[in-house]
C-alpha positions in Angstrom: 20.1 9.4 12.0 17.8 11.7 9.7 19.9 14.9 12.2 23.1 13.2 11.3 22.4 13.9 8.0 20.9 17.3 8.2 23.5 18.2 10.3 26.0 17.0 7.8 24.2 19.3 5.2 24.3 22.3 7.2 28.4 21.6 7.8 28.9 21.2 4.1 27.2 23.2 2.5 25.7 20.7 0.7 22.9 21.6 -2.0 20.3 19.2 -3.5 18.3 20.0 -6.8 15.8 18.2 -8.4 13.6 18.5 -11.2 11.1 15.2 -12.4 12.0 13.2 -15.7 10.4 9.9 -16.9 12.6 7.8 -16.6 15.5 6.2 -14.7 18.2 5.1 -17.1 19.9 2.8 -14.1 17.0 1.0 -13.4 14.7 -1.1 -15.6 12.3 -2.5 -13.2 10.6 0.0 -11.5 6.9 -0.5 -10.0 4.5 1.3 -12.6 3.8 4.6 -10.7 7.8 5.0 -9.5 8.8 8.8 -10.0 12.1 9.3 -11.2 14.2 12.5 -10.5 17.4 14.1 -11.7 19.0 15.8 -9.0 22.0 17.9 -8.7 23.9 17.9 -5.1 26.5 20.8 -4.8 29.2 21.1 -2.1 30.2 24.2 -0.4 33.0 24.6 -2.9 30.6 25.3 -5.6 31.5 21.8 -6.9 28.4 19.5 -8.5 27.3 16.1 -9.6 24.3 15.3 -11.3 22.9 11.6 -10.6 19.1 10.0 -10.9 17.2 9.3 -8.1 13.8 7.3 -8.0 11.2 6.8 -5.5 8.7 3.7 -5.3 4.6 4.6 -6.2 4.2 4.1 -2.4 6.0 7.5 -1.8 4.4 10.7 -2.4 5.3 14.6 -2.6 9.0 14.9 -3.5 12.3 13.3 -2.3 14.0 15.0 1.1 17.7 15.7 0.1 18.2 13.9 3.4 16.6 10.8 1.8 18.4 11.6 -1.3 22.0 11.6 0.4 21.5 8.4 2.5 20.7 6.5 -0.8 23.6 7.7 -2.9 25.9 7.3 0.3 24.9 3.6 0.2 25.0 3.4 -3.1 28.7 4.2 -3.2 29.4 2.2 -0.6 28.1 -0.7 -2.4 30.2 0.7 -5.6 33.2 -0.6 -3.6 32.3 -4.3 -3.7 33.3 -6.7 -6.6 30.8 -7.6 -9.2 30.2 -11.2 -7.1 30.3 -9.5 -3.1 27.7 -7.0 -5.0 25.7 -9.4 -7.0 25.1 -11.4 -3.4 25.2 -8.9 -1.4 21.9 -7.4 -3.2 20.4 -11.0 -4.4 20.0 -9.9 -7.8 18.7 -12.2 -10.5 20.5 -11.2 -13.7 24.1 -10.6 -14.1 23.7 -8.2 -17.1 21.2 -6.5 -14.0 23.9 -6.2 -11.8 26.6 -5.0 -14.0 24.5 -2.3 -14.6 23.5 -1.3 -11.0 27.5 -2.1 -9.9 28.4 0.6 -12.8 25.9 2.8 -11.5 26.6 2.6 -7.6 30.9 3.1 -8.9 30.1 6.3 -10.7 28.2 7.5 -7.8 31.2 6.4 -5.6 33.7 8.8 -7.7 31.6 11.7 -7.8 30.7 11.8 -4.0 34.8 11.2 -3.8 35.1 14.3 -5.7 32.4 16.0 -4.1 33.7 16.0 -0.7 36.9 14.9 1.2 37.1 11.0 2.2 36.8 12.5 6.5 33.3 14.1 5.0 32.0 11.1 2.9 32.6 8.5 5.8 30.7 11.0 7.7 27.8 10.8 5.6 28.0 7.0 5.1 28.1 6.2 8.8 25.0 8.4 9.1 23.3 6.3 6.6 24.0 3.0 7.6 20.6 2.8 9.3 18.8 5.2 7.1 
C-alpha cells in the first residue's frame, strides 16, 4: 500500500513539511523518548493544513510523508464516529482522553476535507486501511 500512497502524492501534488517541537498538544501519554513533529501537508492548489504528528521512541530518523498521510487519513476516518463508536472502537480508558483525541481526529477530518476533494480523500483512506 506504501505505492498507493506515493502514488497518491505524486497525482496530487501533495507536499509534507516538518520541523521537530516538544511536545504534542493532542496526546498526553506518550512513551518518554516519543518525537513530536509539526508538519504542514500542501495540495497541488497551493492549499495547506498544519497538524502534529508523533512517532513512538522505537522509531528513528524522521517521519515518511507516506507514514504521515496514512495516519491522519485514519485519523479522519475515526473523526467520523460518535464519541461512544470512537471511545470502543480505540479501548480508551478515560472519557475526558477520548474527547480529546475524537476532537483531534474531527479537525483532522475537516482539513483533509478541505484539502482535497471527497474522490481524492477516499483514495487516500482506502490506501491506508492496511498501512
Amino acid at each position: 500500500m506504501k505505492n498507493a500512497i506515493a502514488q497518491f502524492i505524486k497525482e496530487t501534488g501533495t507536499g509534507v513539511y516538518f520541523h521537530e517541537t516538544e511536545r504534542n498538544p493532542n496526546i498526553d501519554d506518550m512513551p518518554i523518548g516519543s518525537r513530536h513533529f509539526i508538519v504542514t501537508i500542501t495540495n497541488g492548489c497551493g492549499d495547506q493544513m498544519t497538524t502534529f504528528y508523533s512517532m513512538g521512541s522505537g522509531l528513528k530518523g524522521l517521519p515518511k510523508a507516506e507514514d504521515v498521510l496514512a495516519c491522519l487519513a485514519m485519523d479522519a476516518l475515526y473523526g467520523e464516529m460518535d464519541i461512544d463508536e470512537f471511545y470502543r472502537e480505540l479501548g480508551y480508558d478515560s472519557v475526558s482522553k477520548s474527547l480529546k483525541a475524537l476532537k483531534a481526529c474531527k479537525q483532522t477530518a475537516d482539513d483533509l476535507n478541505r484539502l482535497y476533494s471527497p474522490e481524492e480523500l477516499e483514495q487516500l483512506q482506502e490506501a491506508s486501511q492496511n498501512w
